[in-house]
C-alpha positions as CSV (number, residue, x, y, z in Angstrom):
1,X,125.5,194.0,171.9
2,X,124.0,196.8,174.0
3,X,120.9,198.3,172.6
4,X,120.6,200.9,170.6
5,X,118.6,203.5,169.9
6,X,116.6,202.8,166.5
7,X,116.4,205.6,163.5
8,X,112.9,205.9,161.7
9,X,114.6,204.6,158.2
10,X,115.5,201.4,159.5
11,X,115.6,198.6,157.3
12,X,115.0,195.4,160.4
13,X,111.6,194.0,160.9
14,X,112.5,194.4,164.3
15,X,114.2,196.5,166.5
16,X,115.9,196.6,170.0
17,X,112.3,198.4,171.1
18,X,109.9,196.0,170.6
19,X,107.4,194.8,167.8
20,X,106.2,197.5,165.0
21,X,108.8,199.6,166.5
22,X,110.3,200.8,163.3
23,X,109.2,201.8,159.6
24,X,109.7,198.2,158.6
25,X,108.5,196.5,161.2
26,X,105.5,198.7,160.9
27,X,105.4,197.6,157.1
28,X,105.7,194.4,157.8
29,X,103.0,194.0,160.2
30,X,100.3,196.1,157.6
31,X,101.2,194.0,154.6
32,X,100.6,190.5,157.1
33,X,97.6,192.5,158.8
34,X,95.7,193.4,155.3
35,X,97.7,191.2,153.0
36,X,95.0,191.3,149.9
37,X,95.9,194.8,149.5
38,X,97.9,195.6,146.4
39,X,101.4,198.2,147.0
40,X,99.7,200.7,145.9
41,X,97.1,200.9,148.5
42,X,99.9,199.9,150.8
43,X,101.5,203.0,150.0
44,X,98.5,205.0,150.8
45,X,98.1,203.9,153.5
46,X,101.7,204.3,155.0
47,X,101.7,208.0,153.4
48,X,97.9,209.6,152.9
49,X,96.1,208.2,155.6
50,X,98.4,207.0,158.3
51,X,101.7,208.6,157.8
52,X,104.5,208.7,159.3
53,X,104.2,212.0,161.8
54,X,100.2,212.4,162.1
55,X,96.8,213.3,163.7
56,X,93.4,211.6,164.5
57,X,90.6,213.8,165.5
58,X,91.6,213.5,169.1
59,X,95.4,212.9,169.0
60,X,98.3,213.6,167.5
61,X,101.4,210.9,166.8
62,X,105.0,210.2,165.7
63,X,105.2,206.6,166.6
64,X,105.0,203.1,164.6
65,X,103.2,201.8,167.3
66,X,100.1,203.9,167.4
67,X,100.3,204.4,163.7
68,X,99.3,200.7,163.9
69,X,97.4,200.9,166.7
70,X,95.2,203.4,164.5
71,X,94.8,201.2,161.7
72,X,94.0,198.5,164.1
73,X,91.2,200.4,165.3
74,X,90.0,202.3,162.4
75,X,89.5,199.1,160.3
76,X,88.3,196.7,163.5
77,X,86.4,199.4,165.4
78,X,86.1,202.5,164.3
79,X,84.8,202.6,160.9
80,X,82.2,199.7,161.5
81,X,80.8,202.1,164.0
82,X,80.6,205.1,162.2
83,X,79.1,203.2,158.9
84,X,76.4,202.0,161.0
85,X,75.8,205.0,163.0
86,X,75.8,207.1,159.4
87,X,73.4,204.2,158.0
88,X,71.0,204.6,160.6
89,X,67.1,205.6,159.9
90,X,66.7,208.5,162.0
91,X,69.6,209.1,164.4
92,X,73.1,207.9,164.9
93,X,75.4,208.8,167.1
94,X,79.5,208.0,168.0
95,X,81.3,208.5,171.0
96,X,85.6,207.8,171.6
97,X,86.3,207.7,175.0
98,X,89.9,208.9,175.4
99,X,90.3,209.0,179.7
100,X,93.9,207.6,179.9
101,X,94.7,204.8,179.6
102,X,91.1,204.2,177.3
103,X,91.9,201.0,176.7
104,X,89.4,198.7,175.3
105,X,86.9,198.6,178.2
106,X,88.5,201.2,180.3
107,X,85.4,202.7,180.2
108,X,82.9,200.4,182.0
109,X,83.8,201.9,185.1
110,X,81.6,204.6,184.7
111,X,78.6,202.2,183.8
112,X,79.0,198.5,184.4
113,X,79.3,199.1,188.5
114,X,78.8,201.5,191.0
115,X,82.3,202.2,192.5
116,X,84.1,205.6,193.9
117,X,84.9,206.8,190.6
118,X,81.2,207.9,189.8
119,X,81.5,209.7,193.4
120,X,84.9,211.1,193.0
121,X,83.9,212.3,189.4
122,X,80.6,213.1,188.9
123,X,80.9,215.1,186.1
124,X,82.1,212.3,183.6
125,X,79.5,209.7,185.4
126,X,76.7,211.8,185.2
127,X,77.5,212.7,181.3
128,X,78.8,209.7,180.1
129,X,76.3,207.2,181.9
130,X,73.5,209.4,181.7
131,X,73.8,209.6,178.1
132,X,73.8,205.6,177.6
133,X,70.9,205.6,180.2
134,X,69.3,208.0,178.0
135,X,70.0,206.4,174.5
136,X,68.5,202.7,176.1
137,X,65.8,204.2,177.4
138,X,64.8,206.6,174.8
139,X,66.7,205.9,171.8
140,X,68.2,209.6,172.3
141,X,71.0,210.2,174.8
142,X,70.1,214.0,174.9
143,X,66.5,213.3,176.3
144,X,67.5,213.2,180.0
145,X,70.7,215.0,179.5
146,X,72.7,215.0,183.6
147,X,74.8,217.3,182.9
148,X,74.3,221.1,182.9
149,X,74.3,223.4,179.6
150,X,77.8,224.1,180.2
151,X,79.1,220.5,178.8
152,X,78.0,219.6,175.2
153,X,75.3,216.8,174.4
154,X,76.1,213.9,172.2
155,X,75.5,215.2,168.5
156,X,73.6,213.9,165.9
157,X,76.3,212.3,163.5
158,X,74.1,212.7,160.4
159,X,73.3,216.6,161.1
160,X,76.7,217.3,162.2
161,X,79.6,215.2,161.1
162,X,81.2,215.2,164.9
163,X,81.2,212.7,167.6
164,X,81.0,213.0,171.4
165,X,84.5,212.9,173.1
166,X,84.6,211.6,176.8
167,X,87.8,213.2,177.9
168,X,89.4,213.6,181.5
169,X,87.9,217.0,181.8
170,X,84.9,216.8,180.5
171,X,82.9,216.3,177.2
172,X,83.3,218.1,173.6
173,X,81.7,217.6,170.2
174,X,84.8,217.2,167.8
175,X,84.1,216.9,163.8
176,X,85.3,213.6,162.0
177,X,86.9,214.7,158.8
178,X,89.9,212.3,159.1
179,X,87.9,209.9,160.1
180,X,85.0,210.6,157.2
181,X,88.2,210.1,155.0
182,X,90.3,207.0,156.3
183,X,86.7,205.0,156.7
184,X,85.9,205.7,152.8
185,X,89.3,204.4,152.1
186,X,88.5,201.2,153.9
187,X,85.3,200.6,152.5
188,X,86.7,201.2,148.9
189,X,89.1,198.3,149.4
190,X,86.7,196.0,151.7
191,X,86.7,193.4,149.0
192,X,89.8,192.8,149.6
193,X,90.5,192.7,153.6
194,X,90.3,189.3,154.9
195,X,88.3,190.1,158.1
């Protein structure tokens, strides 16, 4: 049969679209992805923290996939990250690099080898780089800030609660409530993800 277009209500694990493409599918893949989580926390997850039509600090979203996708990198990624930034002794600090596509190591071109892009944007190379340059050398990636007052510094996630967003045109500071929130969940229920 030809494909058709799937509604948000239906009931196959699958759909014409692909994997997690559907409210099922994307049930089915978070009950086999965390499966020593009771329905309850199931449900909060599928309507508190990751509902259907939603936001992350830097996105917004209306689709299974990156519902999932979110989870995925909350639990995996994420949270780990912020826990031991916020557990740190002095400083911590957390970045999310969201230049299209930002997959996972989309961003080593600004770092791992010189190449055009640090040429052709120096604005990002000079921010982003600079500030790793600055937290290995120092242990603060404002010490030898690059980039000029206009462009925000990476925060101090203790003191402020916000992270430092590499983004296409530039850099911002952008608070972590949601995050703050969906990381708690996670750790209240650690005992009982198999990771």
């Amino acid at each position: 049969s030809s494909s058709s277009s799937s509604s948000s209500s239906s009931s196959s694990s699958s759909s014409s679209d692909g994997f997690n493409s559907s409210l099922a599918s994307f049930h089915d893949w978070l009950t086999g992805f965390v499966p020593g989580l009771s329905p309850t926390d199931i449900d909060l997850i599928e309507s508190a923290y990751y509902p259907v039509s939603g936001s992350a600090e830097t996105l917004t979203y209306n689709t299974t996939y990156v519902r999932a996708g979110l989870v995925f990198r909350d639990l995996v990624l994420a949270c780990p990250a912020y826990w031991v930034a916020s557990a740190a002794n002095k400083r911590g600090y957390v970045g999310e690099y969201i230049i299209p596509p930002a997959t996972h190591g989309s961003d080593t071109v600004w770092w791992d080898t010189v190449n055009s892009d640090q040429e052709t944007d120096p604005l990002i190379y000079k921010g982003y780089a600079g500030a790793f340059g600055s937290f290995f050398q120092t242990g603060d990636p404002n010490a030898h800030k690059l980039t000029n007052a206009s462009e925000p510094g990476v925060p101090e996630l203790q003191d402020t609660g916000a992270e430092f967003v590499i983004a296409t045109d530039g850099f911002e500071n952008v608070d972590l409530t949601q995050l703050k929130k969906r990381c708690a969940f996670w750790k209240s229920v650690g005992k009982d993800i198999p990771i």
